[in-house]
DRENZA-141327 format. One line per field, with one value per residue: x negated, y, z of N, C-alpha, C, O in turn. Coordinates in pm, whole numbers, plus 32768, in hexadecimal, padded with zeros to 4 digits. Example, Ala and Ser with C-alpha at 12.3 -4.5 7.8 and 13.67 -1.06 7.14 Angstrom:
nu <- [7AD9_7AFB]
nv <- [7DC7_7F1F]
nw <- [830C_82C4]
cau <- [7B32_7AA9]
cav <- [7E3E_7F96]
caw <- [830C_82CA]
cu <- [7AD8_7AF6]
cv <- [7EB6_8003]
cw <- [830C_8313]
ou <- [7A70_7AC3]
ov <- [7EB4_8072]
ow <- [834E_8324]
# end
This chain:
nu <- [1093_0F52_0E50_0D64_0C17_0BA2_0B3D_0BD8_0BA4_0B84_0B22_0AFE_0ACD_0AD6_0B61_0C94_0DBF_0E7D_0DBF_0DBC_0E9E_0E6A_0D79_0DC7_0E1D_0D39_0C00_0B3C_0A71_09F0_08F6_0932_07D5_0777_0707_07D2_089D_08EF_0863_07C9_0868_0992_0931_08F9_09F4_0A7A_0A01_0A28_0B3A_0B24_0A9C_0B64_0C00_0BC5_0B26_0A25_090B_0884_0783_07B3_0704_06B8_069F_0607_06F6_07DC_085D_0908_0959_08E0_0912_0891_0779_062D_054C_03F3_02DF_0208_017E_0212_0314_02E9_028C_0375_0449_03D4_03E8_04EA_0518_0468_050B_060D_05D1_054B_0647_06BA_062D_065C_076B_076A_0783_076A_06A2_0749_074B_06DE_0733_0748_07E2_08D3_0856_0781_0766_07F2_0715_064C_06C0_0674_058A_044B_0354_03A6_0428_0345_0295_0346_0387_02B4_0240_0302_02DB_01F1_020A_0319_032E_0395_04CD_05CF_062F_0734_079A_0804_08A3_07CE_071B_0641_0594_05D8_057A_043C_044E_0447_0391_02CE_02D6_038E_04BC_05ED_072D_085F_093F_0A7B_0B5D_0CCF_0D60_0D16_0CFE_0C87_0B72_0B61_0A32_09F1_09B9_0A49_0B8E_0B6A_0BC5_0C4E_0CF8_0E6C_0F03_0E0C_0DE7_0E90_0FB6_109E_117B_11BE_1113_0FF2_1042_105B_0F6E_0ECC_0F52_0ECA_0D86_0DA9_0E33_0DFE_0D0B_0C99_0C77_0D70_0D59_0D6F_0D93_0E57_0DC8_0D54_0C4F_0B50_0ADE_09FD_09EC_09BE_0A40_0B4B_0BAE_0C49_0C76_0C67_0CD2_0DCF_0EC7_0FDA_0F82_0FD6_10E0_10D4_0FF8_1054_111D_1083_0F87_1044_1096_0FEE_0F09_0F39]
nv <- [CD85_CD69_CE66_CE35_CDF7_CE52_CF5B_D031_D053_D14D_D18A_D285_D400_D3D5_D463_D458_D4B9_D54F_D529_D584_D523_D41A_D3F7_D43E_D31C_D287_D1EC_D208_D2AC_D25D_D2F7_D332_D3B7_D410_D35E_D29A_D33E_D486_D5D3_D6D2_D7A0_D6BC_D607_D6BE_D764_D64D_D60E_D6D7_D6BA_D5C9_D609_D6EC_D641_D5A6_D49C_D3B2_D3A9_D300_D2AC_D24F_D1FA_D169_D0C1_D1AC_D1C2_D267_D25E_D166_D169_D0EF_D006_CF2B_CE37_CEAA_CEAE_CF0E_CFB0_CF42_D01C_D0F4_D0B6_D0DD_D1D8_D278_D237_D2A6_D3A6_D3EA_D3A8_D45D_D551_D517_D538_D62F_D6F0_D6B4_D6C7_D7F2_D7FD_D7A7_D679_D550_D423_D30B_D1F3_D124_D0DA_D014_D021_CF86_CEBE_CEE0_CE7B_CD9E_CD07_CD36_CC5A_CB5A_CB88_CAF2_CB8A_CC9C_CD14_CCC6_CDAC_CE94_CE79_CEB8_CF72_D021_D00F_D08C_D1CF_D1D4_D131_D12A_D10D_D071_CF94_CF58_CE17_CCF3_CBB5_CA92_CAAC_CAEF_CC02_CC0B_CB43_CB8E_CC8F_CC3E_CBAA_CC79_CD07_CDE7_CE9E_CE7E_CE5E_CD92_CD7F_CD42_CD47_CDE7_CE07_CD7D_CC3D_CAFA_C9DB_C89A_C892_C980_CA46_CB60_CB40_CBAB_CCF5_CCE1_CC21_CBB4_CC07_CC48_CD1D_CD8C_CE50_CE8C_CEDC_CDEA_CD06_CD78_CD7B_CC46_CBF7_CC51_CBF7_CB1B_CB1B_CBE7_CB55_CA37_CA2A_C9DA_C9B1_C9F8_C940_C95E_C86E_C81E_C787_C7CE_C84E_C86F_C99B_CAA9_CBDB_CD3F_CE23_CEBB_CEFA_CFDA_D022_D165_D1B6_D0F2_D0E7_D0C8_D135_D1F6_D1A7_D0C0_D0D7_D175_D0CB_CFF5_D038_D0AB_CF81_CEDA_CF58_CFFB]
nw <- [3959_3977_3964_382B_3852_3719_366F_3581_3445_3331_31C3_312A_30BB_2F99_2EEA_2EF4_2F27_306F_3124_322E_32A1_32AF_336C_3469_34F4_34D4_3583_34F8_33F9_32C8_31DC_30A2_2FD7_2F33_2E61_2DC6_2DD8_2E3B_2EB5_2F2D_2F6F_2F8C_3069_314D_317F_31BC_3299_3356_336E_3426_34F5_3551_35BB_363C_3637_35BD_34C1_33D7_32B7_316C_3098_2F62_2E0C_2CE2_2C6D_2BDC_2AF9_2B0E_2C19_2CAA_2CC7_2C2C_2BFA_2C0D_2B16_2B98_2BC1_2D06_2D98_2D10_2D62_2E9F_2EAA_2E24_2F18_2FE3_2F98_2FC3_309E_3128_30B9_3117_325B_325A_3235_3314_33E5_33C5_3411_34D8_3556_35C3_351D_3533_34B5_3373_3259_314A_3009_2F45_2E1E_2E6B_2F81_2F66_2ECE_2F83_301F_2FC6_2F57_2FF1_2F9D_2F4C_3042_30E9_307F_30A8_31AE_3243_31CF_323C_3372_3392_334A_33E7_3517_35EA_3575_353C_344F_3383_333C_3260_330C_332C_3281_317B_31BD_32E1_3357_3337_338D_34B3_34E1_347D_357F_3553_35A1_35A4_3520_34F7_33ED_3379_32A1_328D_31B7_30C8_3034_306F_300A_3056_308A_3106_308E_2FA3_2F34_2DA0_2D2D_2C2D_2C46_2C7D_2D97_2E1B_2EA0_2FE6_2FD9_302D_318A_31FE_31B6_321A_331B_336F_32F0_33B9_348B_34BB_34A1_3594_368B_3656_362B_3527_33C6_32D3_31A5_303F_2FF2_30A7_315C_32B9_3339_3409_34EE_3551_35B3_359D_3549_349A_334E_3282_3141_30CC_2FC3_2F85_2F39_2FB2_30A5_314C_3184_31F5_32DF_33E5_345E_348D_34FD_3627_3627_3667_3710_381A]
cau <- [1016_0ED0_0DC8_0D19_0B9A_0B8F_0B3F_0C2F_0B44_0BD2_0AE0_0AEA_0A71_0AC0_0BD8_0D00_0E12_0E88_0D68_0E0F_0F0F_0E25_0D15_0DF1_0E47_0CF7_0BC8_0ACA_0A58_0985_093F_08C6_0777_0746_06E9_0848_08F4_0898_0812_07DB_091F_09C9_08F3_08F9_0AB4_0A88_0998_0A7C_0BBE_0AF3_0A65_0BDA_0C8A_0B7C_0B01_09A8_08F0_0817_075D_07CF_06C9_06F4_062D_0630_0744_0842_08C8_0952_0996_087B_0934_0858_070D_05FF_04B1_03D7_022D_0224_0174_0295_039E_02B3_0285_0422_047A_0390_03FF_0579_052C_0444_058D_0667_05A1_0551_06DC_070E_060F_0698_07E7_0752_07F4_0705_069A_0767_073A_06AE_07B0_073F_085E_091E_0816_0719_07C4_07F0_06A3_05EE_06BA_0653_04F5_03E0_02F7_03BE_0428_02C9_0277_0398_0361_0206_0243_0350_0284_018A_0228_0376_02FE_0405_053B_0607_0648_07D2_075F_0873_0892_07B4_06FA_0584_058E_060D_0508_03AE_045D_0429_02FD_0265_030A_03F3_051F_062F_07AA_0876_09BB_0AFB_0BD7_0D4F_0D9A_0CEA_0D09_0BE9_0B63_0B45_09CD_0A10_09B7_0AD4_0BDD_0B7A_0C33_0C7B_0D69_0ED1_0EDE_0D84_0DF0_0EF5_0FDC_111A_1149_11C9_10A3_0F95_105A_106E_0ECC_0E8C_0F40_0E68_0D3F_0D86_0E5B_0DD0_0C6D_0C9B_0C9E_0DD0_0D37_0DD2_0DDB_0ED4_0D9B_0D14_0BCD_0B35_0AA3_09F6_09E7_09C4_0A7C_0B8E_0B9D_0CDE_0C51_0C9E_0D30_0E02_0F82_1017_0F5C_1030_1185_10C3_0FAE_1079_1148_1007_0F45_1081_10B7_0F60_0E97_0FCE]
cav <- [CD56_CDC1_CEAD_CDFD_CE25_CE76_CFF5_D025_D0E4_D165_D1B4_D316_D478_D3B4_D495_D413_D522_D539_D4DB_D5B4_D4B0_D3B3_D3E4_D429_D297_D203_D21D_D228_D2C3_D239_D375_D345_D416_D44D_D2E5_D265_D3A0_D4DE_D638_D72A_D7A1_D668_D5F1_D74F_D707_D5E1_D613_D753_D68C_D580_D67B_D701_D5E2_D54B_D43E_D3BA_D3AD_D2C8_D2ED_D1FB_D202_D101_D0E2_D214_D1D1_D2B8_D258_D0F5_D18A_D0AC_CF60_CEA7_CDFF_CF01_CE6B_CFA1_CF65_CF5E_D08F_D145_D0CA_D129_D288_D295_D212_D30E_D43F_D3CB_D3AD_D4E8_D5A0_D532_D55C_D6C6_D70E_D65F_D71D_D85D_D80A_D770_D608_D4DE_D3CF_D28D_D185_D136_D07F_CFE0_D02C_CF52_CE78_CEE3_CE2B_CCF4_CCEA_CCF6_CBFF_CAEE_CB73_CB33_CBDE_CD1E_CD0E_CD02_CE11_CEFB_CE8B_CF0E_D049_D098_D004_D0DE_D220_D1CC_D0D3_D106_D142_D009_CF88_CEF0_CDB0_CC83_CB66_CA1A_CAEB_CB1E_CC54_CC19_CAEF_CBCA_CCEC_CC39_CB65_CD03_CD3B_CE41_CE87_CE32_CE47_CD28_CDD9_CD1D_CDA7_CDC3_CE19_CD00_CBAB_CAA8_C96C_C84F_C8A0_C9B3_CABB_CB7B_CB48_CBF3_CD2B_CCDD_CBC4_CBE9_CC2C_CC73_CD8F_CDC4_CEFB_CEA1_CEB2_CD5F_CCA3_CD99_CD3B_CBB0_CBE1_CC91_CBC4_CA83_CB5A_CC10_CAED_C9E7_CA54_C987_C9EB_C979_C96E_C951_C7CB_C7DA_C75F_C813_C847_C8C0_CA29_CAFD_CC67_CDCB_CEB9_CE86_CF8D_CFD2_D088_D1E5_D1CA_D0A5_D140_D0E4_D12F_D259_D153_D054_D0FD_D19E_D07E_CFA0_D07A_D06B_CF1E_CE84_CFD6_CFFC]
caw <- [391E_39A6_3906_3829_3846_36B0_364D_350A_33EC_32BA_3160_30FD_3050_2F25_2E6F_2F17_2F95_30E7_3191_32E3_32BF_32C4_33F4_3506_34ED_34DC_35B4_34A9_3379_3267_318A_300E_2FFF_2E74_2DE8_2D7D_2DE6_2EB7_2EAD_2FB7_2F98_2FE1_30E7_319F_3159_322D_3322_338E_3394_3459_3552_353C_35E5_36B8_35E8_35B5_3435_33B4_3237_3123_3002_2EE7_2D86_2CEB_2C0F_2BAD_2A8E_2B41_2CA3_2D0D_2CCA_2BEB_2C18_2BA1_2B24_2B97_2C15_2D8A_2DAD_2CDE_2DCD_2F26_2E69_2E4B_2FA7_3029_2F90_2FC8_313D_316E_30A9_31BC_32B2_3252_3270_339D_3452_33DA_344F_35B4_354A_35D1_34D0_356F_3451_32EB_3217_30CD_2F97_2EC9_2DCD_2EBB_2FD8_2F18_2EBB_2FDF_3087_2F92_2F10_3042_2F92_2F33_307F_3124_3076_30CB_3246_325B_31CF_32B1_33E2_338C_3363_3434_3550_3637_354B_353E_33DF_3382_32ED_3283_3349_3300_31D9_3191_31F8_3358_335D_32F5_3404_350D_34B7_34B3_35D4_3539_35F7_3531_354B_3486_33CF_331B_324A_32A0_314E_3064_3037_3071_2FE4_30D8_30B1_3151_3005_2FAD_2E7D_2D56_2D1F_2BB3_2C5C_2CA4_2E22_2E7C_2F0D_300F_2FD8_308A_3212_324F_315C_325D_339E_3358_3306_3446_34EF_34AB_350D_3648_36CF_3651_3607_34C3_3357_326A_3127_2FDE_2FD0_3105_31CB_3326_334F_34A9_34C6_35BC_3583_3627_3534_3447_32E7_323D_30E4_30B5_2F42_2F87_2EBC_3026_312D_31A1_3195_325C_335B_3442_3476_3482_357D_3679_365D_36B4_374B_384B]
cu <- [0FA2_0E89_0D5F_0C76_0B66_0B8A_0B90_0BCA_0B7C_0B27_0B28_0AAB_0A54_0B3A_0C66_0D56_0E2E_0E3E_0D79_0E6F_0ECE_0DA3_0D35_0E16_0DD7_0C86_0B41_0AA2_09EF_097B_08D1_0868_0733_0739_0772_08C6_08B5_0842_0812_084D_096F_09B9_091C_09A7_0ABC_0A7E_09F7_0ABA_0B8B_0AD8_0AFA_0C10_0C3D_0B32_0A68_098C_0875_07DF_0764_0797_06E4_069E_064B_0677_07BB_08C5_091E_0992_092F_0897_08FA_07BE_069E_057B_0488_030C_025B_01F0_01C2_0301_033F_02E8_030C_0455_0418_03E3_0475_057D_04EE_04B9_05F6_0649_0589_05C2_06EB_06C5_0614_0728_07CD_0793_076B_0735_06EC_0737_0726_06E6_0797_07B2_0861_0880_07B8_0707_078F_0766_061D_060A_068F_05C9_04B1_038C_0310_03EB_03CB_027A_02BB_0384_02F3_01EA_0290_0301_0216_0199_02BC_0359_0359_04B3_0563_063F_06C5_079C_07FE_083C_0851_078D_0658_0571_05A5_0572_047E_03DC_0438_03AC_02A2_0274_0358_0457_058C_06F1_0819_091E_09EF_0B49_0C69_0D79_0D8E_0D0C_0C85_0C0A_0B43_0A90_097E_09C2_0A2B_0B0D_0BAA_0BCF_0C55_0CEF_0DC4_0EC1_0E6D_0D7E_0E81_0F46_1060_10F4_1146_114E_1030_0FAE_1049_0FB2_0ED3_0EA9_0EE0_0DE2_0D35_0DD2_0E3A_0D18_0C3E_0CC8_0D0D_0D9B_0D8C_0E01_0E2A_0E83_0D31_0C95_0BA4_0AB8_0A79_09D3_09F4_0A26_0AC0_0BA2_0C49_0C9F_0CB3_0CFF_0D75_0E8B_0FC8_0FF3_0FBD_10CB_1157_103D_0FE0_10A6_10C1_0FD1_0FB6_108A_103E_0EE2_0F0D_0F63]
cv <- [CDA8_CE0C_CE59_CE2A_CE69_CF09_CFEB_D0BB_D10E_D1B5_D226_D395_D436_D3EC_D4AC_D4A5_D504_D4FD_D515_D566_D424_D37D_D3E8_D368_D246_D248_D26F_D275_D2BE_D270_D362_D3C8_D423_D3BB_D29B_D2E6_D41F_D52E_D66C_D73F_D74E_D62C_D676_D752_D6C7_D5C8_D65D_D708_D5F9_D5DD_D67F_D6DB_D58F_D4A8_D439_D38A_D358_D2CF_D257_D1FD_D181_D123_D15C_D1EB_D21A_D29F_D1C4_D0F0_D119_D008_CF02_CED9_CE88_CEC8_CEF2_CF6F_CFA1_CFBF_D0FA_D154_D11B_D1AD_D2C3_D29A_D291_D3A8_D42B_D3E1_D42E_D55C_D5B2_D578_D60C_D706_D6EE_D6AE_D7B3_D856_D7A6_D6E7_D586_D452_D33A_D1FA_D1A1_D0BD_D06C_CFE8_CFED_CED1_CE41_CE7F_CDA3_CCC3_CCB9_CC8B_CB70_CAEE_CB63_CB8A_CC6F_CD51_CD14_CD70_CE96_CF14_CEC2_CF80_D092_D084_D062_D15F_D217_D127_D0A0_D124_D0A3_CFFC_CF16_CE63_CD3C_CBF4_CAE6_CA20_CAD2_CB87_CC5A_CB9E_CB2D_CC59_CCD0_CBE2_CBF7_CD26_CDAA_CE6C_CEE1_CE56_CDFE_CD7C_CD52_CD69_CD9E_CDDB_CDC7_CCB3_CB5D_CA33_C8E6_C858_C8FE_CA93_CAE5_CB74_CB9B_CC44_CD42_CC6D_CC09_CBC7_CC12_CCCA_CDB5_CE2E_CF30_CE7B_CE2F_CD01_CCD5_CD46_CCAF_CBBA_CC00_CC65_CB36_CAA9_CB6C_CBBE_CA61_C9B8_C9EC_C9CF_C9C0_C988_C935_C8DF_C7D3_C7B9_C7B9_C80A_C8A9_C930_CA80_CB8F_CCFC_CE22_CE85_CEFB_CF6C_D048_D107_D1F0_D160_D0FE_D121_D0E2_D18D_D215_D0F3_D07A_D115_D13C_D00F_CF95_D075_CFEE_CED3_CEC1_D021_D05C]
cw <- [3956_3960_38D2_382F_37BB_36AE_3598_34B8_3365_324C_3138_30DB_2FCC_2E9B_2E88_2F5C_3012_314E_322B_32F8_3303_3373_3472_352E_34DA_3533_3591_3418_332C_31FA_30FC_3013_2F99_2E0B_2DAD_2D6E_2E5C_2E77_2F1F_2FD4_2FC6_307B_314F_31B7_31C2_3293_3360_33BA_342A_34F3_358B_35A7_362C_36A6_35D0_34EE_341B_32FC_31D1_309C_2FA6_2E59_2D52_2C5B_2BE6_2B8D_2AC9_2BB3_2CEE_2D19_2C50_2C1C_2BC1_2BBA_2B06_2BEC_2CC0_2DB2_2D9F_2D5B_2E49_2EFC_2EB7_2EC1_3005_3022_2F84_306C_3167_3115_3144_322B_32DF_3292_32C8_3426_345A_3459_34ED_3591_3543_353F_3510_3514_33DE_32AF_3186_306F_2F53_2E9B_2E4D_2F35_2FA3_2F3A_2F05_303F_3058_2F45_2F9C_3012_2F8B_2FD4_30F1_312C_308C_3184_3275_324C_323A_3346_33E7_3383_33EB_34CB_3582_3604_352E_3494_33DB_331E_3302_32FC_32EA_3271_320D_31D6_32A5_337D_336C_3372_348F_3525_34D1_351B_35C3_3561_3572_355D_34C9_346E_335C_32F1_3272_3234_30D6_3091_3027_3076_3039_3123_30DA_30C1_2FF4_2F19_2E0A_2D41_2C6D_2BC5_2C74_2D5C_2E73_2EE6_2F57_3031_3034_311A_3272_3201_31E9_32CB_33AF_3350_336E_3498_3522_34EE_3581_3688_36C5_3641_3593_341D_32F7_31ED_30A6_2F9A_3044_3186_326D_3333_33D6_3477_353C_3597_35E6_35FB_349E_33C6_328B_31D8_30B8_305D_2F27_2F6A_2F46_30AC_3171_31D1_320A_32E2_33DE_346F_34D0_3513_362B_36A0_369B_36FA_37D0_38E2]
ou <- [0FA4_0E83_0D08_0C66_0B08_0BE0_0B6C_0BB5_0BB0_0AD4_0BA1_0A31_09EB_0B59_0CAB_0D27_0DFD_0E62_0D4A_0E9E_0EF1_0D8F_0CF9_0E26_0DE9_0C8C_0AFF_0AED_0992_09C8_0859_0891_06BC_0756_0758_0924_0863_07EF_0856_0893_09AA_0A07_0977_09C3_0AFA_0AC3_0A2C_0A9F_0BDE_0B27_0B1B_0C4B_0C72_0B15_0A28_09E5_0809_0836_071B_07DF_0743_0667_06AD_063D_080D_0938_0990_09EB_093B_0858_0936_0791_06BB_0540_04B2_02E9_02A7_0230_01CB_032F_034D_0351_0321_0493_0441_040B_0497_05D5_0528_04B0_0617_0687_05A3_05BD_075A_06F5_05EB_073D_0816_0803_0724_07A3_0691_06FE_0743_06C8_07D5_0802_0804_084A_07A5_06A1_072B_0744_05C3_05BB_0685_0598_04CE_0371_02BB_03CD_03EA_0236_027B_0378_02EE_01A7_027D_02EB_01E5_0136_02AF_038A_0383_0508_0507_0677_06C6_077A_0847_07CC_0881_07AF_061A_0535_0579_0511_043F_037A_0412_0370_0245_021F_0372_0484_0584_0710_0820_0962_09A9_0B74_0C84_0DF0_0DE8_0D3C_0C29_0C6D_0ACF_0A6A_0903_09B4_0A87_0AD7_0BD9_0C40_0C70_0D3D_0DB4_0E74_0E65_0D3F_0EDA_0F2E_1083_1099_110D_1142_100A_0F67_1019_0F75_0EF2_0E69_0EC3_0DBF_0CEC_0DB6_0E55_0CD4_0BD2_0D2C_0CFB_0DB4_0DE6_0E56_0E57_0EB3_0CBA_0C6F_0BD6_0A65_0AD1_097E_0A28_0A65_0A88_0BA5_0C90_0C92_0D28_0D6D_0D73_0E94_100E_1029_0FF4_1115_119E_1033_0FAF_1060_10BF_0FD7_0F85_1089_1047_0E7A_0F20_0F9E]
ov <- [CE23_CDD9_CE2D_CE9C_CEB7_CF3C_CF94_D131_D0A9_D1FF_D216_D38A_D445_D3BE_D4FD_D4E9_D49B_D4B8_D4DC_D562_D3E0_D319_D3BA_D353_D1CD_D2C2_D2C9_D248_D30D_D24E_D377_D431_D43F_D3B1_D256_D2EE_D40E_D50C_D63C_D70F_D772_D624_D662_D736_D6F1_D588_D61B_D6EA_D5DC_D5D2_D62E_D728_D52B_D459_D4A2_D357_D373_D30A_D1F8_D201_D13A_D18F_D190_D1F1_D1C4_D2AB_D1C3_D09E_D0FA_CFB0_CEA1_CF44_CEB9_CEB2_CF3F_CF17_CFFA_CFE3_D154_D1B5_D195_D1E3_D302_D2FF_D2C1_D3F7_D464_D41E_D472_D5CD_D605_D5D7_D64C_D743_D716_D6CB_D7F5_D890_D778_D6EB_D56A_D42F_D2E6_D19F_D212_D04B_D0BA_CF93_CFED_CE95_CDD2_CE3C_CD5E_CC78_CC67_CC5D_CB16_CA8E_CBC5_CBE6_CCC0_CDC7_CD57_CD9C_CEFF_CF7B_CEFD_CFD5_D0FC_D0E9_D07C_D195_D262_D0B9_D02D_D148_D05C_D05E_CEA8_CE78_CD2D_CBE1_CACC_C9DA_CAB7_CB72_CCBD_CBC4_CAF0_CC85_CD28_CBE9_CBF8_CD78_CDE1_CE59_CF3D_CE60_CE2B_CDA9_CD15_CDCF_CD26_CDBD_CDC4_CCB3_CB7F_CA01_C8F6_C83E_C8FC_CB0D_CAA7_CB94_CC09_CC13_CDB1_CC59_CC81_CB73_CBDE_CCD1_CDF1_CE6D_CF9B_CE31_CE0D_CC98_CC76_CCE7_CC9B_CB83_CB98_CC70_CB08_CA73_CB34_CBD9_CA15_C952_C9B2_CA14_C950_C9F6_C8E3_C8D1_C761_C7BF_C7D1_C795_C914_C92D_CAA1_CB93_CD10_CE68_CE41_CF6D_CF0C_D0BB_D105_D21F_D148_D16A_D185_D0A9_D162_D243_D0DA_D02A_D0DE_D122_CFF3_CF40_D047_CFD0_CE95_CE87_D09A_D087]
ow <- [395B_38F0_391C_3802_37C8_36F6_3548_34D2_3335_3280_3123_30E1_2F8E_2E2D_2E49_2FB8_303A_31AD_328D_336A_3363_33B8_34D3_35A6_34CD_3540_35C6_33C1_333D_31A0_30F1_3042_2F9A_2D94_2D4B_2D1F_2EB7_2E23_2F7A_302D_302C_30D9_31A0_322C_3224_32E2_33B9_342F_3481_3551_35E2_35F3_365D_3700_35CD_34A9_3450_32BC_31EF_3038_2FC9_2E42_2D87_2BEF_2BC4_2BB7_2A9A_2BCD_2D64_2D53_2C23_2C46_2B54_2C24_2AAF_2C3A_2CE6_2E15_2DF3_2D97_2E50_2F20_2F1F_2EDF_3070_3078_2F1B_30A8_31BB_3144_3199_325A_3344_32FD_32EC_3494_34B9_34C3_3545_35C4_34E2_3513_3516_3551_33B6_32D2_313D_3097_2F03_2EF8_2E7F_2F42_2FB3_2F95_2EF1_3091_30AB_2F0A_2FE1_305E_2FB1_2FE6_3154_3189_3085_31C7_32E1_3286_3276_3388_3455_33B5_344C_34AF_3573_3655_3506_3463_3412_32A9_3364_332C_327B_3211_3273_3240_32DF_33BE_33C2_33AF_34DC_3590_3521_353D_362E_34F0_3520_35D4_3456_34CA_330C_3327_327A_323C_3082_3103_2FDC_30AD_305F_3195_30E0_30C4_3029_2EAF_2E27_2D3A_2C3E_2B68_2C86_2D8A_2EE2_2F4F_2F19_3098_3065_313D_32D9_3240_322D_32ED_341E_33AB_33A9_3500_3590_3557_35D3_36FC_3722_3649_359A_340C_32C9_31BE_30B6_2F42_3050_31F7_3259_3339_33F7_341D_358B_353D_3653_364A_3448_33F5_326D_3203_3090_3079_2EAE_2FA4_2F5A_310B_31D6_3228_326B_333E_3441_34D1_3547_356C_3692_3717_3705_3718_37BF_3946]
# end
């Protein structure tokens, strides 16, 4: 099988043990930076192990919710969120240029995610801020979202990411994870997604039906209960 063109990113600095288990096997890291999860300490954790093993880091802010891990909708004034997303990214950033570790990407969390791929407006306004402090930092946006729409309308430069570990709706949103298999934990459920992707460049979603997909960079979430049973495997079989 050839190399596929995909960069494989994994979500992390969110709690999770073995994250030295974890980074030698993907190329990326998307590191919580205080709003759902994240203090210095963690971040500074990550960044190291990142550094570490030759890996590049990008900064994953998200509402500043805590108490939910960042997975629900938070009605907050749009100045509030800027505020948050600011002082979530100049955190990182701080750490990152202690430890010499270039900014690669800015990765929206959980709710946050969602949100902007189906609000334009919350979405316009998240693109502008980062265009305006981050011009040239490429933002992971879903495929065939608002967000990916209003990125390149600014001219934003953009990189479109799927999940190998969720499940998605033919309309290309992803399962609720209050459903039963939203989330894929075993290695043959990942492998069977990934392969529809990188061989078919098609999504299987959870009616059975394919949907077509173009994408740069694929995320396998950090605190998924089997990533360590199914990565390694993963990463051989389709990063060869």
């Amino acid at each position: 099988m050839t190399q596929p063109f995909y960069t494989l990113n994994c979500d992390l600095g969110e709690g999770i043990p073995d994250e030295s288990s974890i980074i030698p096997w993907v190329d990326l890291a998307s590191v919580a930076c205080g709003g759902h999860f994240g203090d210095e300490t963690t971040i500074r954790e990550t960044l190291r192990l990142v550094k570490r093993f030759g890996k590049k880091a990008g900064a994953h802010p998200s509402y500043p919710d805590r108490l939910h891990f960042g997975r629900r909708s938070l009605e907050i004034q749009p100045q509030d969120l800027i505020r948050s997303l600011s002082d979530q990214l100049a955190l990182f950033l701080e750490i990152a240029n202690e430890e010499k570790v270039g900014l690669d990407h800015i990765k929206f969390h959980g709710a946050l995610h969602n949100d902007t791929a189906e609000n334009r407006d919350l979405a316009l306004l998240l693109v502008k801020a980062i265009k305006e402090e981050f011009p040239q930092t490429p933002l992971f946006v879903p495929p065939k979202s608002e967000i990916e729409q209003v990125a390149l309308e600014l001219n934003h430069p953009i990189k479109r990411e799927v999940f190998g570990d969720r499940a998605y709706q033919t309309n290309y949103k992803l399962v609720s994870r209050t459903l039963e298999n939203s989330l894929f934990t075993q290695c043959k459920q990942v492998i069977s997604h990934l392969e529809s992707i990188i061989e078919k460049g098609q999504i299987q979603t959870s009616s059975g039906e394919r949907i077509p997909v173009e994408a740069d960079t694929i995320c396998i979430h950090g605190d998924n209960p089997g990533i360590l049973g199914f990565l390694p495997t993963v990463r051989k079989q389709f990063w060869k």
